[in-house]
C-alpha positions in Angstrom: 18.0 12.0 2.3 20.0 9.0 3.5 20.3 5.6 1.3 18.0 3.9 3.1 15.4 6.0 2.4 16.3 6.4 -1.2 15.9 2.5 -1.2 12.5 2.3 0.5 11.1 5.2 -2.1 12.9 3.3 -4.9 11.4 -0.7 -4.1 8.1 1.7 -3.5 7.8 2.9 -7.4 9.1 -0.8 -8.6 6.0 -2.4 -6.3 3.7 0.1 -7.8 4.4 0.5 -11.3 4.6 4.4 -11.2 6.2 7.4 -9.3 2.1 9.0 -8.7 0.9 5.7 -7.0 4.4 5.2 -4.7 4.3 9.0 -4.0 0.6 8.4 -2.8 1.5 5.4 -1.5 4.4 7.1 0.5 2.5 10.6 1.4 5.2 12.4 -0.5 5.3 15.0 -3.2 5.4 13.0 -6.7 8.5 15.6 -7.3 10.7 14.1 -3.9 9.4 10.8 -5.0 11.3 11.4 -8.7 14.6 13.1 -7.4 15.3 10.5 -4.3 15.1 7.8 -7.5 17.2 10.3 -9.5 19.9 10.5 -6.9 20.1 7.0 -5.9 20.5 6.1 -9.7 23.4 9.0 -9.8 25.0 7.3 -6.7 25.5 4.1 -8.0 25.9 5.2 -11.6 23.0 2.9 -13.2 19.2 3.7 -14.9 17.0 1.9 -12.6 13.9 2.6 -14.1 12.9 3.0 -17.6 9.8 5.6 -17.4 7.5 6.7 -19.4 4.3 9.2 -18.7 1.7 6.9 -17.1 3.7 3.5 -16.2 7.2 2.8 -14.9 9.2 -0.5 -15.3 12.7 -2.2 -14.2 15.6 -1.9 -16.0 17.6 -5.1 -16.3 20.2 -3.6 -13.8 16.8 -2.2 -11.8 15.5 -5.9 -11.4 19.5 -6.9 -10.1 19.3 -4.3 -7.9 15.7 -4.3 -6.9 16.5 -7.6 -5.2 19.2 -6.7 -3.4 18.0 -3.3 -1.9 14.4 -5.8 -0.8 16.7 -7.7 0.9 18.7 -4.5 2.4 15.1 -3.1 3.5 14.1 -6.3 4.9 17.5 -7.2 6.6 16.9 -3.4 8.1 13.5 -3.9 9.6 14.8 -7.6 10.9 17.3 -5.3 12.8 14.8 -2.6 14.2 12.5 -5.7 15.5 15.5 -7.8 16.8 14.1 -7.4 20.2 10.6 -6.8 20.1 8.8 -3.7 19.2 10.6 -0.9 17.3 8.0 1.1 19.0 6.8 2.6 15.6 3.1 1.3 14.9 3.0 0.9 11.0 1.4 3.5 9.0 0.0 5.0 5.5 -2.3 4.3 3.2 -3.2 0.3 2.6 -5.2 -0.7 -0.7 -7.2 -4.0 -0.4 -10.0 -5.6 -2.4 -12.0 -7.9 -0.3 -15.1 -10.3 -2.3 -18.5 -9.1 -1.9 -19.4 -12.6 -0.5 -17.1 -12.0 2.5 -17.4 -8.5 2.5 -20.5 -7.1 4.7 -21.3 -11.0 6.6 -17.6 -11.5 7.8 -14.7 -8.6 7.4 -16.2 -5.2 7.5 -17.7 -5.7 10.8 -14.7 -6.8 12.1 -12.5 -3.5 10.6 -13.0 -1.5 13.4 -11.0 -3.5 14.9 -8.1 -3.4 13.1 -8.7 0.8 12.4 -8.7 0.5 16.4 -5.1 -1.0 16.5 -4.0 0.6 14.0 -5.3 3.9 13.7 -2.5 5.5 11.2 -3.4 2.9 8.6 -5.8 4.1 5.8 -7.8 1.9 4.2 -8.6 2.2 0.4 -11.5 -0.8 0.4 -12.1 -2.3 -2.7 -14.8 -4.9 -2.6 -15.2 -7.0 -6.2 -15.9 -10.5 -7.0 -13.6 -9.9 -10.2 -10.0 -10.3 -11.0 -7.5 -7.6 -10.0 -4.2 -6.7 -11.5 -2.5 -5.6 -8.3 0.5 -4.5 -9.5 -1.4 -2.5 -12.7 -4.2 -0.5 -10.0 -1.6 -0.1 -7.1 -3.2 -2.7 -5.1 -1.4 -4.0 -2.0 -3.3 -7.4 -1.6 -6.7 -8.9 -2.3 -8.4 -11.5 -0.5 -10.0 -14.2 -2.6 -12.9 -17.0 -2.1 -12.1 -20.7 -3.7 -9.6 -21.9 -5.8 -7.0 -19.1 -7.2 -6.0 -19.7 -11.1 -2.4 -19.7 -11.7 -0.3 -16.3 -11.0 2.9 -15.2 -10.4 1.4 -13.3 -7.0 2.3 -15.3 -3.7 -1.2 -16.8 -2.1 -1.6 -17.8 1.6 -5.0 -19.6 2.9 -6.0 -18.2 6.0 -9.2 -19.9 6.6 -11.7 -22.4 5.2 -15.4 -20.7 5.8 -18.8 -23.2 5.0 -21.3 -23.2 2.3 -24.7 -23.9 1.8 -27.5 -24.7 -0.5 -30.7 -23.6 -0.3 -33.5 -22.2 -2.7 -36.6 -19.9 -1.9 -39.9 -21.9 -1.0 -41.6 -20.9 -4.3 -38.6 -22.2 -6.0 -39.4 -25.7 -4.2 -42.9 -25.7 -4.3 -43.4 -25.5 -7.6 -40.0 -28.2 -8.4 -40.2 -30.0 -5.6 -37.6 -30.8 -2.9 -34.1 -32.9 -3.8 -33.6 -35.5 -1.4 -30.3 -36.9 -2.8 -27.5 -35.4 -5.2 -29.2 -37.5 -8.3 -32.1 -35.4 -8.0 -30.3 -32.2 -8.6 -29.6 -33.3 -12.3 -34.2 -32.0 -12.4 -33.6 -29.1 -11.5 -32.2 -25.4 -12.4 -29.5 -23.5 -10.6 -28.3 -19.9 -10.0 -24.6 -20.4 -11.1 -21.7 -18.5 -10.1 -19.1 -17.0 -12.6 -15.7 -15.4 -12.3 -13.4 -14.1 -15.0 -14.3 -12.7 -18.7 -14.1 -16.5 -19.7 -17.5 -17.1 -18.0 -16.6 -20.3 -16.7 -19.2 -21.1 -14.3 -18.1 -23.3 -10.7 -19.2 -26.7 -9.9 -20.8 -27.1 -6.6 -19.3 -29.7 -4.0 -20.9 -32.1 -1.4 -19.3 -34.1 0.9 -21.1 -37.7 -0.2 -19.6 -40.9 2.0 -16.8 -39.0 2.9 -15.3 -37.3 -0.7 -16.2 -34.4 -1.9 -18.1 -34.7 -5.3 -18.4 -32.2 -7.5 -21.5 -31.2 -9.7 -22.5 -29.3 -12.6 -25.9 -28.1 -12.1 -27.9 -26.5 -15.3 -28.1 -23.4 -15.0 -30.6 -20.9 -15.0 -29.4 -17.9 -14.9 -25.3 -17.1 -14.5 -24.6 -14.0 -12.5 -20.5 -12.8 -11.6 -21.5 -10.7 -8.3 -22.5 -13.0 -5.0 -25.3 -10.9 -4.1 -27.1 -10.8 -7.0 -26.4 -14.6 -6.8 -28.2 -14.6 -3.5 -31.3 -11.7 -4.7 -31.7 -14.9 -7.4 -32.5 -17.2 -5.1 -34.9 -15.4 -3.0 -36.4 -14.8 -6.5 -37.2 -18.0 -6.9 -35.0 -18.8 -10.3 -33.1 -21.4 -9.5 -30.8 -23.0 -6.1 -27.5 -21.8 -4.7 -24.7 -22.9 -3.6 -23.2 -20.0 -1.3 -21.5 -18.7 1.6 -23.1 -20.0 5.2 -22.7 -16.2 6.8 -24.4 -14.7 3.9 -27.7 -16.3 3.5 -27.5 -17.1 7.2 -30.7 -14.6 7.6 -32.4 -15.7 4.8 -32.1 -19.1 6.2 -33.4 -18.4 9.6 -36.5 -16.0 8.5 -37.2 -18.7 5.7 -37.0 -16.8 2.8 -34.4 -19.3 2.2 -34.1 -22.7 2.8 -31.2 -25.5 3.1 -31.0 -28.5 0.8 -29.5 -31.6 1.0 -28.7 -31.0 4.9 -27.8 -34.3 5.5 -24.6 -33.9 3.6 -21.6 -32.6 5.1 -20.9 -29.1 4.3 -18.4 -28.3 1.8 -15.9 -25.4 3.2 -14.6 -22.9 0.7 -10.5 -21.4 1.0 -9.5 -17.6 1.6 -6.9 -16.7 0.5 -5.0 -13.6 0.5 -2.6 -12.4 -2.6 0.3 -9.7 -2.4 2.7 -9.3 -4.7 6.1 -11.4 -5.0 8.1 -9.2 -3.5 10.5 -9.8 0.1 10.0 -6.8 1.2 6.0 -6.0 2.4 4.9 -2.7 3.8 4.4 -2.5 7.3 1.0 -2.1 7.0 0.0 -4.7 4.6 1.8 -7.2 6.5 -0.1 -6.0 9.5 -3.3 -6.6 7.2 -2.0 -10.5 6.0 -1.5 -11.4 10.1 -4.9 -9.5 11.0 -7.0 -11.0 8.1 -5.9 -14.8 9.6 -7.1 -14.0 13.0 -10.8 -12.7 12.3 -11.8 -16.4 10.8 -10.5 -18.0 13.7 -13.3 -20.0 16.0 
């Protein structure tokens, strides 16, 4: 096995914490995975890793040299794409969590697409409004809806999608419709949580020209986007949620808009990876795919 190689399996098992999820990772025996790291650490006469049973971590000379073979691997594949193509479509297996909000409206429809241009990819779709320890479950990059809490992961917004608020006609028959933002502090909302900390998230409207946000009382409190939606149509309380997902509620009526004089508030996505300079072939592939399917 050349050096390059023994890099590449190397930078594999720092990314994913263990030799099981790189060797899955890398469709290779979890034994070729150990003894390329073995012989790479014999070769330049340091530990790398320190391992233990389930989890494996740098050494202090493993994080030295973890940066300089990332930027050996990347300087490489800069190389084989100097002029275009390297004629090698990327390949294995990708791990992604997508949010349940964004999942069935906007992302898997559009996956055959991407399975279509890159049919050696395989997909291992998670789809969870909840936090995710990438590096802890082996997961490549997640795609998030709103503002990201701090993290040491690098984020990139690739789009800005609309909400809307609406409630079921029971709801407003029997509270009565708001006709300005005031009138929201009568009545009861559906709120939206994230985290263990169950700190619930203000809705915005656009009101002459800022955006203003508001704490509505709160009904009920639910962490998943479509139970926040079954809520609604319920008749417990407004919502404040994703345009493409109520979209059919809205045009059958089973839903309808408030406040639609106000100018809709649009939501970031963002996409997470690890900080690492050297990405996979295929997530990268993922991150430039996932910008283009928001476009209009």
């Amino acid at each position: 096995m050349d050096f390059v190689q023994q890099l590449r399996i190397f930078v594999a098992v720092a990314d994913n914490g263990s030799f099981a999820r790189a060797a899955a990772a890398l469709r290779m025996a979890r034994p070729g995975v150990t003894n390329a790291v073995s012989a790479l650490e014999a070769s330049i006469g340091v530990r790398l890793l320190h391992r233990t049973t389930r989890r494996s971590s740098l050494t202090g000379e493993g994080e030295l040299f973890y940066e300089r073979a990332s930027q050996i691997l990347a300087d490489v594949a800069g190389a084989q794409n100097l002029f275009g193509s390297s004629g090698q479509a990327p390949k294995g297996r990708l791990r992604v969590d997508i949010p349940v909000a964004l999942a069935k409206p906007l992302i898997i429809p559009r996956l055959p697409e991407f399975m279509e241009r890159y049919p050696d990819i395989e997909i291992i779709l998670g789809v969870s409004d909840q936090p995710v320890d990438l590096l802890a479950e082996g997961v490549d990059c997640v795609v998030r809806l709103g503002e990201l809490s701090a993290s040491s992961m690098i984020s990139r917004v690739v789009a800005h999608v609309p909400m809307v608020s609406c409630a079921s006609p029971y709801y407003l028959d029997a509270r009565g419709v708001p006709k300005t933002v005031e009138d929201l502090s009568a009545h009861r909302a559906v709120t939206y949580f994230a985290g263990r900390g169950r700190s619930s998230i203000d809705w915005h409207f656009v009101v002459d020209g800022e955006e203003r946000p508001v704490r509505m009382r709160s009904s009920i409190l639910v962490n998943d986007s479509e139970a926040l939606v079954a809520c609604a149509l319920a008749g417990l309380g407004m919502i404040q949620a994703l345009q493409a997902g109520v979209a059919d509620h809205l045009e059958t009526g089973r839903l309808v808009e408030i406040l639609p004089h106000l100018k809709s508030v649009r939501r970031s996505v963002s996409v997470m990876y690890p900080n690492r300079q050297y990405l996979a072939p295929q997530v990268r592939a993922f991150i430039d795919w996932i910008s283009t399917i928001f476009e209009v």
